[in-house]
Backbone as a ProteinNet text record, in pm:
[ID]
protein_1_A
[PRIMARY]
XXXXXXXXXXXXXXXXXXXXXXXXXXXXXXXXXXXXXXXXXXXXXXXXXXXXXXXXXXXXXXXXXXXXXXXXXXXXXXXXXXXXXXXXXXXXXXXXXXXXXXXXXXXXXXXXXXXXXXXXXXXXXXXXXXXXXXXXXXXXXXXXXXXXXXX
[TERTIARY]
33183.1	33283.4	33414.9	33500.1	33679	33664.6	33735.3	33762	33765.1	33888.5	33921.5	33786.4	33741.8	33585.8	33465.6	33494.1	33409.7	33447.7	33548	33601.2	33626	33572.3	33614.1	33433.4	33350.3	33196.6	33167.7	33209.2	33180.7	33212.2	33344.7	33380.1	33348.9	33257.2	33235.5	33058.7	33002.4	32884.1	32875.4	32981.6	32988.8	33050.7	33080.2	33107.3	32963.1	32858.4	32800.8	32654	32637	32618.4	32650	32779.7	32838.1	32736.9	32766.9	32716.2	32540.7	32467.8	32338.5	32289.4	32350.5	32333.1	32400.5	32491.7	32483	32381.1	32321.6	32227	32102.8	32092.4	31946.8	32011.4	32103.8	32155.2	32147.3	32186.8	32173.3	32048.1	31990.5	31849	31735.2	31746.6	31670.7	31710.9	31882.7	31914.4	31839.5	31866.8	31800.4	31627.3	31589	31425.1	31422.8	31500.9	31492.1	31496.7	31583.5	31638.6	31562.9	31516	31375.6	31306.5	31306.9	31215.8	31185.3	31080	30958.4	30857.2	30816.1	30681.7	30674.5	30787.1	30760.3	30839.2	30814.9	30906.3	30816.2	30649.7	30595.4	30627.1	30620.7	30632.7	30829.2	30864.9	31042.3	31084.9	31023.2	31041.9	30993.1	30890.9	30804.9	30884.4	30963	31008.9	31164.2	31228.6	31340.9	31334.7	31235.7	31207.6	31181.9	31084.1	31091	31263.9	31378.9	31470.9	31547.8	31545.8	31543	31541.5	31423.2	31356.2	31379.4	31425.4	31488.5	31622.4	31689	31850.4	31845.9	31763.4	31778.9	31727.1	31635.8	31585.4	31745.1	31795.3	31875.2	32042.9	32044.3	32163.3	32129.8	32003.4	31975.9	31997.5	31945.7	31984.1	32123.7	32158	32355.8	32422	32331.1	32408.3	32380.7	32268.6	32199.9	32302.6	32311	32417.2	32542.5	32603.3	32690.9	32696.1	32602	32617.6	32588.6	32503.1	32446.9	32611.1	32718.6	32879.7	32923.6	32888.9	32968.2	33017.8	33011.4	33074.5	33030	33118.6	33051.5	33012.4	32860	32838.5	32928.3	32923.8	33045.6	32901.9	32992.1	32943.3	32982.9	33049.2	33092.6	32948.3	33008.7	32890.6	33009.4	32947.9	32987.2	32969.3	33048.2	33111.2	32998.8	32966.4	32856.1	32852.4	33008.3	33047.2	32930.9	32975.8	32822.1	32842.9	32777.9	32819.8	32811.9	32714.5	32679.2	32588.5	32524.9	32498.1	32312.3	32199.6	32087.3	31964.1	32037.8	31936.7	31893	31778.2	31713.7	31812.9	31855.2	31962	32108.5	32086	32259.3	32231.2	32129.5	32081.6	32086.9	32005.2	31985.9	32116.2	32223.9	32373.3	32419.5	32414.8	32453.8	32385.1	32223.3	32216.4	32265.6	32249	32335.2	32452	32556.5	32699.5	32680.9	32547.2	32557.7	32508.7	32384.3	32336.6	32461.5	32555.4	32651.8	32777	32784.6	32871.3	32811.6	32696.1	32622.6	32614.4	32592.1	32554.3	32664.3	32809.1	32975.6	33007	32939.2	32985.1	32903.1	32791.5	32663.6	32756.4	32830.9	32858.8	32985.6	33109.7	33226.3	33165.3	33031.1	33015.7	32991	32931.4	32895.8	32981	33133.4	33229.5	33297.9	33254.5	33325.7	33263.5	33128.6	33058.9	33002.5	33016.6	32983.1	33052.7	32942.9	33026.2	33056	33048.1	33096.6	32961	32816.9	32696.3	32596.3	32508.7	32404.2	32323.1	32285.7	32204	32258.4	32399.3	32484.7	32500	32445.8	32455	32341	32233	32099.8	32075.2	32098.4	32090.1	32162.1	32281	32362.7	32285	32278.9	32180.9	32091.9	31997.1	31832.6	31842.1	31960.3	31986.3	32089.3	32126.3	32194.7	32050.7	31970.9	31889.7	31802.3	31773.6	31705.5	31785.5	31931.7	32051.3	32002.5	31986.9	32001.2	31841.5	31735.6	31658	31666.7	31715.2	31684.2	31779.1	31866.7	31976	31879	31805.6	31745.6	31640.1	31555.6	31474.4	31538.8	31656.6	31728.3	31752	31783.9	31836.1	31753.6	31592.4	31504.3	31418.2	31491.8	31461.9	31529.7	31629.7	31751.9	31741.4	31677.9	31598.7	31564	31556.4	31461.5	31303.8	31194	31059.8	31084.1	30998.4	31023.4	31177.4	31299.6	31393.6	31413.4	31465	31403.8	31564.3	31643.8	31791.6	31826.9	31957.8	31986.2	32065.2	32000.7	32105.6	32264.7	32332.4	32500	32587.3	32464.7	32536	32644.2
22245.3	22140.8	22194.1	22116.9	22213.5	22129.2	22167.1	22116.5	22012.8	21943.9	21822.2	21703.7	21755.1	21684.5	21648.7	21829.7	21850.4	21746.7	21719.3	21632.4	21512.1	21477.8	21288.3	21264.8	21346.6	21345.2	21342.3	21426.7	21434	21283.7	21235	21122.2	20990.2	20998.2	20889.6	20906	20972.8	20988.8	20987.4	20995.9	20982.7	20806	20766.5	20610.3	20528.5	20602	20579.9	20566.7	20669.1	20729.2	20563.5	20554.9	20489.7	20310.9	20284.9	20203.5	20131.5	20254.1	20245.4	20246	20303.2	20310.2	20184.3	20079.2	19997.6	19851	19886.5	19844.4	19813.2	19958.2	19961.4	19884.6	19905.1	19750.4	19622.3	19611.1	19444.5	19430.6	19492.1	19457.4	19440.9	19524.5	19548.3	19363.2	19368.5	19198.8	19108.2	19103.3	19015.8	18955.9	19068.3	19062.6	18995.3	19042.6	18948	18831.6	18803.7	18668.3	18522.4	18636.4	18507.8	18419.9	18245.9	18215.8	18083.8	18018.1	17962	17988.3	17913.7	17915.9	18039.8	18086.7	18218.6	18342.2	18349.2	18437.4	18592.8	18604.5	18700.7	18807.4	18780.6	18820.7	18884.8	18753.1	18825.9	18884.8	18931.7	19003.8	19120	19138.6	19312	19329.9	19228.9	19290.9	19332.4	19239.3	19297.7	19495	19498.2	19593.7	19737.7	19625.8	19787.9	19793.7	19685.1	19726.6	19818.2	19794.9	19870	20032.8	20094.9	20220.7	20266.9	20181.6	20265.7	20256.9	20142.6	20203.7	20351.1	20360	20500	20626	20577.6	20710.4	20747	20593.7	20647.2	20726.9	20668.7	20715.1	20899.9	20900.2	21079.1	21156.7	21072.4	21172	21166.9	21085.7	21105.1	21190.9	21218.3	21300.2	21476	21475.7	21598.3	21675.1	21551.8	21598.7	21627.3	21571.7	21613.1	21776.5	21764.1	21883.9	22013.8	21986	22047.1	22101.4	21996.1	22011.8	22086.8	22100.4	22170.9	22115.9	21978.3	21860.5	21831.1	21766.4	21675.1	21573.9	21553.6	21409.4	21295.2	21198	21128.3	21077	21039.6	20946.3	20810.2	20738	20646.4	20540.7	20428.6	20332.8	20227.6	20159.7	20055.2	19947.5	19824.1	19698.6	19644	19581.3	19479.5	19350.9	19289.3	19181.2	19044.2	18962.8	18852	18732.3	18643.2	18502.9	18408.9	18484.2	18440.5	18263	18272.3	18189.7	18259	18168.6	18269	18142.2	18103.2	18029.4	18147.6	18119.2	18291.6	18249.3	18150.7	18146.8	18210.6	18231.2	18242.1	18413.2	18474.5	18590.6	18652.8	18603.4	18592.1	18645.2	18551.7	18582.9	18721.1	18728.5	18801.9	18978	18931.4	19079.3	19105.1	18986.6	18975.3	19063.3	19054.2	19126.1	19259.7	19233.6	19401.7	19512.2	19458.1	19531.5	19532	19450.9	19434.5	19559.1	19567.7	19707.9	19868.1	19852.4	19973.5	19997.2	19935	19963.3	19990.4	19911.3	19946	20142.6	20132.6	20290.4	20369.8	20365.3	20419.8	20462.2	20320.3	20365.1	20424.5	20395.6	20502.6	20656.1	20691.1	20839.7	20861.5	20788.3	20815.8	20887.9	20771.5	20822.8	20980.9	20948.9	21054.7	21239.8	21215.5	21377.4	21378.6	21258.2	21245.6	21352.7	21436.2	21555.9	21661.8	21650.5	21753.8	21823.3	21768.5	21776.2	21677.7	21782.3	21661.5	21656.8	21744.4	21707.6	21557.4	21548.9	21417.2	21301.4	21341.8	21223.7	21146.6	21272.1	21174.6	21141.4	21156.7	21101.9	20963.8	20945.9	20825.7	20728.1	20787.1	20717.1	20647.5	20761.8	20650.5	20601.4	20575.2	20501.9	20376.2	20369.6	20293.6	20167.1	20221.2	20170.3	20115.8	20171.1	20135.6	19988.3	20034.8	19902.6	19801.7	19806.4	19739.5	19602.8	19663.9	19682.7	19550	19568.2	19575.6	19388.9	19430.5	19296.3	19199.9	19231.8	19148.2	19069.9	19167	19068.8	18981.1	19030	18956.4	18769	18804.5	18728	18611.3	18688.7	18585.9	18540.4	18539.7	18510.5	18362.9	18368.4	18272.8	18166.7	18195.9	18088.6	17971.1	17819.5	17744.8	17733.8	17748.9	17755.5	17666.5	17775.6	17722.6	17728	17770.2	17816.5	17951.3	17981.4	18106.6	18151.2	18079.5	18135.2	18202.2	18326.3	18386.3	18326.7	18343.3	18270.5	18340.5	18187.1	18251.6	18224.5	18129.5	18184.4	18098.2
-6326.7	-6322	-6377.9	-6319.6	-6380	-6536.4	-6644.9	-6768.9	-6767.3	-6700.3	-6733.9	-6685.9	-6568.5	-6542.3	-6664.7	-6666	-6831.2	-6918.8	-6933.6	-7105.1	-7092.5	-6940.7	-6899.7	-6917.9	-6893	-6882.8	-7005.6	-7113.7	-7252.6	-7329.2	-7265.9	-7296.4	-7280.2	-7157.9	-7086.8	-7157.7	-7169	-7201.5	-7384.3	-7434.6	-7573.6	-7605.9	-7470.3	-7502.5	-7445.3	-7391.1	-7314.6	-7489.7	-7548.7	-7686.1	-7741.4	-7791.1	-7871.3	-7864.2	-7712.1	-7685.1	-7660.6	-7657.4	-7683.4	-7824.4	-7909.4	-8062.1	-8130.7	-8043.3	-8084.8	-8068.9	-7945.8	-7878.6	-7980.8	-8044.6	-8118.2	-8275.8	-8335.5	-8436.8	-8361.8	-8283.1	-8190.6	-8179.1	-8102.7	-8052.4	-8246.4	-8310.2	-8457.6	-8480.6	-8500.6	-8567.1	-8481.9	-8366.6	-8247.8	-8291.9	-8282.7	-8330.9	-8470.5	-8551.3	-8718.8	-8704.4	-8576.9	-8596.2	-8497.2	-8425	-8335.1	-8417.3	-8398	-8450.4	-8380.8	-8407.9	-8280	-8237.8	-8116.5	-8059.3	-7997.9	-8003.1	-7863.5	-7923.9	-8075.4	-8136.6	-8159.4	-8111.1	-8120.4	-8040.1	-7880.1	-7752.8	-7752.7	-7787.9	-7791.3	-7893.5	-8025.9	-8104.9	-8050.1	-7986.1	-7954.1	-7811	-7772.1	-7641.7	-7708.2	-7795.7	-7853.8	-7942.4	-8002.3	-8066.6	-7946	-7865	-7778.7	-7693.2	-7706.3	-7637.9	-7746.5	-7883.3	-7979.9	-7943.2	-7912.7	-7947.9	-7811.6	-7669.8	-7560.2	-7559.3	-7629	-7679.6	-7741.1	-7836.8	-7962.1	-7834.4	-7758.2	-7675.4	-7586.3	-7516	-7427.6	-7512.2	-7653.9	-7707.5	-7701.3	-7741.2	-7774.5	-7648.5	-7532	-7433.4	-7392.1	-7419.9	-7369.7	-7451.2	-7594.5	-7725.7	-7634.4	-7620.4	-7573.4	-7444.2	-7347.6	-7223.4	-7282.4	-7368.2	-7464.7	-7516.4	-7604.2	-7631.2	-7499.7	-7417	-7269.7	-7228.2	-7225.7	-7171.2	-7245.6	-7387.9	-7488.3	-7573.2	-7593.2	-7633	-7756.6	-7886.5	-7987.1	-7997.8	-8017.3	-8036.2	-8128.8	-8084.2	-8159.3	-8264.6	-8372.8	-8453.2	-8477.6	-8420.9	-8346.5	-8326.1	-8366.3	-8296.2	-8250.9	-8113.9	-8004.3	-8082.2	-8043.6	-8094.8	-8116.4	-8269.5	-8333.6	-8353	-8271	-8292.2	-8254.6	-8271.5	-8251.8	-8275.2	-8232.9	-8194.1	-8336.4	-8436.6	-8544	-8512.1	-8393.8	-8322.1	-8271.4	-8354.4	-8369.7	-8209	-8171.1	-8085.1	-7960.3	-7968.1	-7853.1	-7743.7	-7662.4	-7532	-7606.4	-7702.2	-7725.7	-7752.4	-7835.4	-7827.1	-7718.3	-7623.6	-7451.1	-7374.6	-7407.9	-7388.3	-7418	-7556.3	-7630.3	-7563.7	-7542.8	-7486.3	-7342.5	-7267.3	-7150.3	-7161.3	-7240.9	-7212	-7280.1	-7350.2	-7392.3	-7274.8	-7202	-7097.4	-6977.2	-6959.9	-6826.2	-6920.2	-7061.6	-7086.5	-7056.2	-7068.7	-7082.8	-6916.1	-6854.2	-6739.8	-6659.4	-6656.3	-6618.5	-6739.1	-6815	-6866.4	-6766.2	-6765.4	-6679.6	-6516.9	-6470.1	-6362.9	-6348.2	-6471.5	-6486.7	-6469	-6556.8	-6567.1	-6431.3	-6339.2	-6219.1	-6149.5	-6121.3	-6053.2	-6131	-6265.2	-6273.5	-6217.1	-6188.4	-6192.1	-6088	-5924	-5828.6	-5771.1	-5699.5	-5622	-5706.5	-5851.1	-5980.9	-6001.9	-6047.4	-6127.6	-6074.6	-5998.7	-5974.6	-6111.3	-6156.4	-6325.7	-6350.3	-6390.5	-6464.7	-6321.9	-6223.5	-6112.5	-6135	-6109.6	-6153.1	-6235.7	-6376.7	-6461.9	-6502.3	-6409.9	-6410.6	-6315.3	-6200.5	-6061.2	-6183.3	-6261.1	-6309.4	-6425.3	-6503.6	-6603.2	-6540.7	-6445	-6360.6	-6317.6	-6260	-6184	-6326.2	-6429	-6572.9	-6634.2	-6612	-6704.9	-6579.4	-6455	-6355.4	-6407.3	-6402.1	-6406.5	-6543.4	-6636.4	-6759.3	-6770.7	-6656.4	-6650.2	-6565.4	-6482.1	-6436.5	-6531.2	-6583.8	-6677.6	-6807.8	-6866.3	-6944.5	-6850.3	-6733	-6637.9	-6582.3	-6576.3	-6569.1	-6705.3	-6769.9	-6944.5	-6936.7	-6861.3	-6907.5	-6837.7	-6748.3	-6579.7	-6697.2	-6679.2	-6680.8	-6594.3	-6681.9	-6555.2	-6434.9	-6362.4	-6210.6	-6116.6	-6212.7	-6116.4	-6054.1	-5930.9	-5869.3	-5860	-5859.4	-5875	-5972.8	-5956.5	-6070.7	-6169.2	-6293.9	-6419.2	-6410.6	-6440.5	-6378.8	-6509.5	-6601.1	-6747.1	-6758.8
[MASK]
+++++++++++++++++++++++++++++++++++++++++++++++++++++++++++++++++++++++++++++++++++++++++++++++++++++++++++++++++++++++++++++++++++++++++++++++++++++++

């Protein structure tokens, strides 16, 4: 890849970093903060979104360094509704998975045609955030609606 490719990829994948490592603080609070009839099931599903934020931050650190690049130490916005009802949580991971997944697809454009290594790796973390918005999405459904939650 020419330099400047190099240092928009380092960048985009170190905001990409930033934003999954904030993921695994959100998702950890998220899980503390479940409580109810149905707080077993969405705590172990919050926790495991937990421990694939931390997996996906390491591999964006790794492609980082792979470019030549420094991992940032940087963590992505923790801001929060201060608002603990699981639909408002629900929300809350809602706009976190719709950031991660718009960085996912900046790196795309940026190394399409540059790096297939950093294509596919955008392609199947693309298709993972994708993936990941949908079940947030049918979380948010009332039972028995088959339409997508529009929030």
């Amino acid at each position: 890849m020419e330099d400047s490719t190099n240092t928009a990829a380092i960048n985009a994948l170190n905001r990409i970093m930033e934003l999954e490592l904030a993921g695994v603080v959100k998702y950890t609070h998220y899980a503390l903060m479940v409580y109810g009839y149905n707080r077993i099931p969405i705590v172990s599903w919050m926790k495991g979104n937990a421990d694939e934020s931390l997996t996906h931050a390491h591999k964006a650190g790794e492609l980082v360094t792979l470019l030549g690049g420094h991992p940032s130490l940087k963590i992505g916005s923790l801001l929060e509704t201060e608002k603990h009802d699981i639909g408002d949580i629900l929300r809350e991971s809602l706009e976190h998975e719709k950031n991660a997944l718009s960085a996912y697809y900046d790196l795309l454009k940026i190394v399409e045609g540059q790096s297939v290594l950093l294509e596919e790796y955008a392609r199947e973390m693309i298709v993972n955030e994708e993936m990941h918005l949908d079940e947030v999405n049918k979380m948010m459904r009332r039972p028995g609606d088959t339409a997508a939650f529009k929030g």
